[in-house]
C-alpha positions, 0 to 999 in steps of 0.5 A: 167718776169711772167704774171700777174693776178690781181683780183679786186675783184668785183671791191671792189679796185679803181684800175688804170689798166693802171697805173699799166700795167696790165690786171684787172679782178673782179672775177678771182676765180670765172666766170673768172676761165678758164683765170687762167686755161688757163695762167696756160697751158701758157709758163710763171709763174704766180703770182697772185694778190689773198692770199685768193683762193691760195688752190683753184688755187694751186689746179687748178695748180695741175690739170693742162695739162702741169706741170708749168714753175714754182710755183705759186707765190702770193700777197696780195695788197687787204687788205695792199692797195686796202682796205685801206683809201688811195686806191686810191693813191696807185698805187706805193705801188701796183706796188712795191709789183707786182715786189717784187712777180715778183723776183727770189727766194732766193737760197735755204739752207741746211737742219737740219734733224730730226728723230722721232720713236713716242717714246713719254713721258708724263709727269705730273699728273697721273690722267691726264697723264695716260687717254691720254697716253690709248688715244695715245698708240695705235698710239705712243709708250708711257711713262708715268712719273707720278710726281703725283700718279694716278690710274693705268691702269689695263692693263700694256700696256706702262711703267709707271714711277714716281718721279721729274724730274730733267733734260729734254733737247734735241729736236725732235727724241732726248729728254734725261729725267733724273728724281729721284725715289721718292717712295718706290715702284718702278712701272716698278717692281710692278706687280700690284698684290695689296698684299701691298695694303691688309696688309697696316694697315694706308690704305697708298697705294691706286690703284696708287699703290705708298705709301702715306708717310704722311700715312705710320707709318713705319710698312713695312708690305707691304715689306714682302707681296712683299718680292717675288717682291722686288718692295718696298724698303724704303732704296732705294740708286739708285734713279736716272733713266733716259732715251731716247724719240723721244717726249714730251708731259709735262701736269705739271703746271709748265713746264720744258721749259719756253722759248717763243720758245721751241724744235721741238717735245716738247709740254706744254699745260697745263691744258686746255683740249682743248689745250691738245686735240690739242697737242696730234693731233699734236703728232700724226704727228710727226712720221717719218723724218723731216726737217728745214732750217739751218736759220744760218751761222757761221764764226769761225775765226770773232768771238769776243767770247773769247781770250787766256782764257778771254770771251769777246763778249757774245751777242749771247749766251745772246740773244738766248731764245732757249738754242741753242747756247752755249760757247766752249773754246779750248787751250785758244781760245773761240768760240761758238757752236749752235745746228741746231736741237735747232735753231728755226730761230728767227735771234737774234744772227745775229742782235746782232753778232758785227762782223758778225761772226753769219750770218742769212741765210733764206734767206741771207741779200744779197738777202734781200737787193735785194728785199728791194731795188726793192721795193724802186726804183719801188715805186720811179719810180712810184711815179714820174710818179704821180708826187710825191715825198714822200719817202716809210716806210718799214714795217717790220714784222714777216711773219706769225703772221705780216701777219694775224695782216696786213690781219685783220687789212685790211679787218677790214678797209674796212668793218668797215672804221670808226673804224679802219684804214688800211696800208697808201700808203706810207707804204710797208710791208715787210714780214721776217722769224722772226722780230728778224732776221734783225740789222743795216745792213739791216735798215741802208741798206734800208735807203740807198735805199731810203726809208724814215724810218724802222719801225718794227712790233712786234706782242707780241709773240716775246721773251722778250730778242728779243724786248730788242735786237732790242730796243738797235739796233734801239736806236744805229742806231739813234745815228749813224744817229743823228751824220750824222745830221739825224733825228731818222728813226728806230722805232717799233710799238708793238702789244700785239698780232696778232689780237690786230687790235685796237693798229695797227690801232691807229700806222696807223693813226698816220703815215698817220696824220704825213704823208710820209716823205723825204728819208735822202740820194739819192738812193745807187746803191750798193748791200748788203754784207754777211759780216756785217762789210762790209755792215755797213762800205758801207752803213756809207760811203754812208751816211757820204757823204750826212751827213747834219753835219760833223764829229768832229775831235774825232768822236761822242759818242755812246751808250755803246752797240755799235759794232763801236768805238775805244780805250783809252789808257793810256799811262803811265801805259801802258808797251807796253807788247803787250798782247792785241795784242794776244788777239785781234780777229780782228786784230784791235791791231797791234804790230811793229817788229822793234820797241815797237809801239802798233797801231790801226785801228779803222775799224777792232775793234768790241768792244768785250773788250777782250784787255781791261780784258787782259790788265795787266796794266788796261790800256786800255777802250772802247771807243764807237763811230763813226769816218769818215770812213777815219779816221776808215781806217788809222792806228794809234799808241796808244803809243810807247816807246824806246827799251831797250837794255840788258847792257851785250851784247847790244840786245833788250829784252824788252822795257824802260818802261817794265824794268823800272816798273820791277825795281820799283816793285823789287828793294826793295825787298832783294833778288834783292838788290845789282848785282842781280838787275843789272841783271834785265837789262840783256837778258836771257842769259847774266843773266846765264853767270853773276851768273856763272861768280859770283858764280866761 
């Protein structure tokens, strides 16, 4: 266990020390600063209640006289509770986030590297481009690629290039630009002499030294001034170039990469001066090696994507706004491929993934699990000791901007109560990587522990695609709970940026006039899988105890984006060829080797369609929905139908059905009139023996 130190902050907090078994102080930073300094030469690790002095205590870490048994650790219980208009009663709130501070770190995960030379291109207007590229080369090895003319420098010192961009991809240290050279001059062959400049009679060349083509009326004097050079040529066939940068620094009005979250290395400020003035500091940093967390973790041999040719689940391709993950099929079998260095962490491919195959991993749901159910058995705990019994609302939210936007809205609560409205006590934020980083498995997860609801938190950065996701996921988890006989427990409140205080204080005020409510099942005690069918299919068992209705017989429906369900066959046009079967990823399709039966557990299907686009007969449908778990387990037959036996020498080729259709749909043809359809009744090999017999 770690020590520790709670500061009240000048007795700001109506703090229960004892309540709280903790030693309180009022001004830990401050004259109280030799008890940090002393508990740092201590033997335990600290966490310290204060997110305000963190640099000053870190700072007093690293002056320390003996190195610390580990990091400091720190959290924030000020303004997510102390500051808040229910302070008073919260004291479980506090000491759930006290132990949450108190647990091991997540175990740490590979690293993607980077790789940066300071090769930077900018792109966009010259007269733009050019002034901070004379800013910037001193410290970076700068391109320009002006796709607008502007007055060159008279010193040549960095290759200046013009024309449209038509491919820009890639990420820090590797950035592949292709653009099309559009002007007669070539500006990496002008010597900026200005020869062409004096014999152009339309004055179409100016000091960008590029030919204003509204201008020039074909006289081509400039060709013969140059003719030494050969830097014009109106005739140009190769107008494609391309190179390699390590950066991008894009001044265009219209960037070439618009989604909400872009590579490492690649900026778009725009035109705002200041935003460019920010930019280019940032650029200035960026030279050297780097590294990220790998924030995924793939399962080739789970993956719904594609099947013998057919592309079934697409969720994560859809939902990434990075261009990070992209389909790959070899000899039929479809998988995806994501690049790391694209990869920002976001998580929407885990939440969306139906089968697991994408797992997010920074950190992992096994060690979020852990961390979600400390903080509903010690609220639980605390809560009998008041003698409460309302269950907690776990808040979830991006770290970083859900941070700032919780922050602010505390600190506006204290100073200004009656305009805005801090965290209830029944509510626990929970801060993740990324707010598109978490699904089902985790919500539902978390009810399952105890708390009473899941309610995200979106700041109003998140990706459009992002908020689609997790609507369609909320919308899918209160229909599994709907047909439990549950109230709706998954909601999100939207914010239109991190510090739109005014829309998160009027979500607080709601959930504290609604007030707290009851958990739907008693605490599990199971721990949280990395595989998500195996967390659901816990977790659904769990719930389906405690259901307040049964489960009918043919299960209840839900929505079409669900990942549970079973299928529809019918059976009549179905010839038991057994193609869905091969083309089932998961096994849910099962075939009998004695004799024509298709079989099905429900269980294994993740309702990526793939057996319905190969089914030959269409006769096969999704059938989204929720069966008892003892129902999902067992293995049932869709159909079955009787062997056929070959009339030559007895053995089963095929199935009744399968022959019978065949008979239908060829027999009236001529070429199958007569003995020739009689052979459509025989094995391959009595079909050889009866035409040599016929033909001799």
């Amino acid at each position: 266990m770690s020590q520790k130190l709670v500061c009240n902050c000048n007795g700001t907090m109506p703090l229960d020390a004892r309540a709280l078994g903790v030693t309180m102080h009022t001004s830990l930073c401050r004259q109280e600063i030799g008890i940090a300094i002393q508990a740092m030469n201590g033997n335990d690790s600290l966490v310290i209640a204060c997110t305000q002095e963190g640099a000053l205590f870190n700072e007093l870490a690293e002056q320390s006289e003996k190195p610390l048994i580990a990091p400091l650790r720190f959290v924030n219980i000020r303004e997510v509770a102390g500051w808040t208009q229910e302070a008073k009663t919260s004291g479980p709130k506090i000491a759930a986030l006290l132990a949450l501070a108190d647990m091991p770190e997540a175990e740490p995960v590979p690293v993607v590297n980077y790789e940066s030379q300071g090769r930077l291109l900018i792109v966009g207007p010259g007269n733009q481009a050019l002034p901070w590229a004379e800013k910037l080369s001193d410290s970076l090895d700068v391109s320009v690629l002006c796709t607008e003319p502007g007055a060159l420098p008279i010193a040549r010192n960095f290759p200046t290039y013009t024309g449209e961009v038509t491919k820009l991809d890639g990420y820090l240290g590797h950035f592949t630009v292709d653009w099309n050279l559009q002007n007669p001059i070539d500006p990496e062959m002008c010597t900026r002499c200005g020869a062409c400049v004096e014999v152009c009679p339309e004055g179409a060349i100016d000091d960008s030294f590029q030919i204003d083509l509204n201008k020039c009326k074909s006289h081509r004097d400039c060709i013969t001034a140059c003719a030494g050079i050969g830097a014009i040529n109106f005739d140009r066939v190769d107008r494609q170039r391309s190179s390699e940068f390590d950066l991008i620094m894009d001044l265009r009005a219209n960037p070439q990469m618009r989604m909400s979250q872009t590579p490492q290395g690649y900026f778009a400020p725009g035109q705002d001066p200041f935003e460019q003035s920010l930019v280019a500091n940032q650029l200035l940093g960026l030279v050297g090696e780097f590294e990220k967390p790998k924030y995924f973790a793939y399962n080739e041999k789970v993956c719904a994507h594609g099947r013998n040719g057919k592309v079934g689940c697409n969720a994560c391709i859809d939902v990434c706004s990075t261009g990070a993950i992209s389909s790959l099929f070899k000899n039929g079998q479809g998988t995806v491929e994501v690049n790391p260095n694209l990869c920002m962490g976001c998580g929407a491919c885990s939440t969306v993934c139906p089968s697991g195959a994408m797992r997010y991993n920074y950190p992992s749901v096994p060690h979020q699990g852990k961390e979600i159910k400390t903080l509903a058995t010690v609220f639980a705990a605390e809560s009998a000791k008041a003698k409460k019994s309302s269950a907690p609302t776990l808040l979830l939210h991006t770290l970083k901007a859900g941070t700032q936007a919780l922050d602010s809205l505390g600190r506006s609560a204290h100073l200004r109560p009656k305009q805005f409205e801090g965290l209830p006590s029944f509510v626990l934020p929970y801060g993740i990587e990324h707010i598109a980083s978490t699904g089902l498995d985790l919500w539902l997860g978390a009810l399952s522990y105890g708390f009473s609801e899941v309610v995200l938190l979106l700041t109003g950065d998140e990706d459009p695609s992002y908020r689609a996701a997790l609507e369609t996921q909320i919308d899918l988890g209160n229909a599994i709970l709907a047909a439990y006989g549950f109230d709706a427990r998954l909601s999100q409140i939207q914010l239109g940026s991190a510090s739109d205080l005014q829309a998160a204080s009027q979500a607080m005020s709601k959930l504290r006039q609604r007030g707290a409510l009851s958990a739907i099942c008693s605490p599990a005690s199971f721990g949280l899988s990395n595989q998500k069918r195996e967390t659901i299919e816990t977790v659904l068992e769990h719930l389906q105890k405690q259901a307040k209705v049964a489960l009918p017989a043919e299960g209840v429906a839900l929505p079409q984006s669900s990942f549970l369900g079973g299928l529809k066959i019918n059976q009549d046009a179905c010839t038991l060829c057994m193609s869905c079967v091969g083309s089932c990823p998961e096994g849910a399709l099962l075939d009998n080797l004695d004799e024509p039966k298709l079989s099905f557990i429900e269980k294994q299907c993740v309702q990526c369609g793939i057996c319905v686009q190969t089914c030959p007969e269409q006769a096969l449908a999704l059938a989204p929905r929720l069966q008892t778990v003892e129902q999902r387990k067992q293995k049932v037959e869709l159909n079955e139908t009787k062997p056929f036996h070959c009339i030559g020498c007895g053995k089963v080729f095929g199935t009744a059905k399968m022959v019978d259709l065949m008979l239908m749909k060829l027999g009236a043809h001529s070429a199958f009139a007569g003995e020739a359809l009689e052979r459509l009744k025989m094995c391959s090999d009595c079909r050889v023996v009866d035409m040599v017999k016929k033909e001799t």
